[in-house]
N, C-alpha and C positions, 0 to 999 in steps of 0.2 A: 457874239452879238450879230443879231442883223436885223431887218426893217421890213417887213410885209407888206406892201402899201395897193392901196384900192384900184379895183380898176386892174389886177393885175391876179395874174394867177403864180403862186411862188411853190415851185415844186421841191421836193427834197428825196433828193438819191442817197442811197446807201444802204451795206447789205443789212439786212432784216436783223436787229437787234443792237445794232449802234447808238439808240437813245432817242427814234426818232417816234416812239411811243411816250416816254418820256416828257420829251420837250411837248408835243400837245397836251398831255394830258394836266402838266404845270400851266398850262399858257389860259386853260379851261377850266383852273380851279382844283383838280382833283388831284394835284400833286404837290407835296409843300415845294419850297425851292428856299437855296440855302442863303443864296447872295443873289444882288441884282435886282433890277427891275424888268417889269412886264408892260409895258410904257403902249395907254389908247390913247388916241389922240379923235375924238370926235368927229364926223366930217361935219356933220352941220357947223355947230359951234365953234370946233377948235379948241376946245376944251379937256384938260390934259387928266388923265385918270393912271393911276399906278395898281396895276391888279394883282400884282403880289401879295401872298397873304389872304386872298379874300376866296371866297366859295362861290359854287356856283351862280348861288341864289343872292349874294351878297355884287358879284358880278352883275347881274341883271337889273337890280334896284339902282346903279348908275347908271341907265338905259344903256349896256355897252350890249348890243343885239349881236351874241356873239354865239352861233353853231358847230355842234363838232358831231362827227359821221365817226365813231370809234373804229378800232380793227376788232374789237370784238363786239359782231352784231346783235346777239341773243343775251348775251352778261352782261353788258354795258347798255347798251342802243334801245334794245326793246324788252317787254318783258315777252315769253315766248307761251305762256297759257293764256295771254288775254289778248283779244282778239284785234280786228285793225284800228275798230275806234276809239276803245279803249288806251293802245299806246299810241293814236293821236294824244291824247287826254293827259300824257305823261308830262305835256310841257306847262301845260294850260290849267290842271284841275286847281292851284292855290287861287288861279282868277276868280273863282267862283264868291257868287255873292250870297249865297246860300246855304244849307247844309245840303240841299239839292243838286245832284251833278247835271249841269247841261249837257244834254249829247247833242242836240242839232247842231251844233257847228261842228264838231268834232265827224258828225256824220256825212258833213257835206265835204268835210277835208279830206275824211277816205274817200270818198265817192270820188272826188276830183282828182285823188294822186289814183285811185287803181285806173281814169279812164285818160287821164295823160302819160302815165309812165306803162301804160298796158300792163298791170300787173293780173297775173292769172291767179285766180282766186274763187270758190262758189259763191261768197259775199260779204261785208265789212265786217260781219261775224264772225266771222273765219279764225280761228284761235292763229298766230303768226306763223307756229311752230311747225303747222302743218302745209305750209308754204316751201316753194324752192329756194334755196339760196340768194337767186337772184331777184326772188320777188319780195323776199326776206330784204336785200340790200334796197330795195327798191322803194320800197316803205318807209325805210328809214330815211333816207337820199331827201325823198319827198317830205317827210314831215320837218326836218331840219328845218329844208328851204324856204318851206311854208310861215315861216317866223320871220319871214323879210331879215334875215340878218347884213352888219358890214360886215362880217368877218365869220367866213365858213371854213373850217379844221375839218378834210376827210381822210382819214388814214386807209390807204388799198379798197378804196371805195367799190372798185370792179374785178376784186379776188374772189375766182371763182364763178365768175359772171359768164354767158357766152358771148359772142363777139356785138349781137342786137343789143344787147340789152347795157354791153358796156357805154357801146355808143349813144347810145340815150340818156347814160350818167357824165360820160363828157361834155353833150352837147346841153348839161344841165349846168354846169360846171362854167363853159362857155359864157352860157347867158345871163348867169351870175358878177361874171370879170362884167362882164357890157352893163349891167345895172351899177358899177362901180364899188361890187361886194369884192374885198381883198378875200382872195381865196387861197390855203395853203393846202396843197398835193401830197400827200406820200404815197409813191409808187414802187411797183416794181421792176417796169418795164423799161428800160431807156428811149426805148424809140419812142412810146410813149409822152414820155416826161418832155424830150423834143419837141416833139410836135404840139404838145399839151400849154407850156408856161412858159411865161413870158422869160423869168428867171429861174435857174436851178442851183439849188443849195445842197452840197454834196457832206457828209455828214459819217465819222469815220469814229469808232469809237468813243460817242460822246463828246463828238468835237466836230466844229466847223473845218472842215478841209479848204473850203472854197465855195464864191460864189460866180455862175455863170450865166452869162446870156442866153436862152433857152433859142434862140433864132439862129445864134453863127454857132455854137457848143455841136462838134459831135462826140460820140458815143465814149472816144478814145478821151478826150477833153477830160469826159466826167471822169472814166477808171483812173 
């Protein structure tokens, strides 16, 4: 059990395959769960939702405005033959009031993440696939965010990334905690995760080991 709460960034260490793919992927609908609850609690309102059990789309019709950055970016995240506006369009297309697809918004939302996140690109045409890694991550970072969510899930958001461009997804991260978006981390870095959350949830075979204070926690703390 533990508590993710707003306004806070909650990191989770542990080595790569302890469950920490898992628990997001339950927490966002895509993964049944056997016991337990999944416990929103609204900030406006205060109003208490149990998301167990329910799907993605079933999640969002309780306004729980809820983002997740997968660790698999092309299989999960984006589709990778359709191009940047297009998998804007991945969140949005059931919005439509027509048989009609709108692209203007969708076109002004790539235009705005490739010229905020500096994503290198010829232009929002651009099929994904044929993008680097990190402007592949970058895309996706950006359109998550773009949904105003409380509650943003990124799993190794910056694997793979070089050191510019990670810092741009931290400093995105950042100013998501400051908007009072509860943010959940999975990293790989320790120093990272340090200097990153506020708290760190250490995570060991599918189990909570411990939870620590991301300000006084060093490196020895977490192992």
């Amino acid at each position: 059990s533990f508590c993710a709460r707003s306004g806070e960034i909650l990191g989770i260490a542990g080595i790569s395959g302890s469950g920490q793919r898992e628990l997001l992927e339950a927490i966002a609908g895509l993964q049944k769960v056997e016991s337990g609850k999944i416990v929103y609690i609204n900030p406006q309102t205060g109003g208490i939702d149990n998301l167990r059990d329910k799907t993605p789309v079933q999640i969002r019709a309780l306004g729980v405005r809820l983002s997740f950055v997968p660790e698999d970016r092309l299989g999960m995240g984006l589709v990778g033959s359709m191009d940047i506006i297009d998998n804007m369009m991945l969140r949005s297309y059931k919005k439509g009031k027509s048989v009609f697809l709108q692209k203007k918004e969708p076109r002004n939302l790539a235009q705005r993440i490739i010229n905020e996140l500096e994503v290198v690109t010829p232009d929002v045409k651009t099929p994904v696939s044929r993008l680097s890694g990190g402007n592949v991550q970058k895309v996706l970072v950006g359109r998550e965010i773009s949904s105003s969510p409380t509650v943003l899930m990124a799993a190794y958001p910056v694997r793979g990334l070089d050191i510019n461009s990670s810092y741009i997804i931290y400093n995105l991260l950042n100013r998501q905690k400051k908007n009072g978006v509860a943010v959940i981390f999975v990293g790989e870095d320790l120093d990272v995760l340090i200097e990153l959350c506020d708290r760190i949830m250490v995570i060991s075979s599918g189990r909570i080991s411990g939870i620590l204070d991301g300000r006084t926690s060093s490196k020895e703390d977490i192992g």
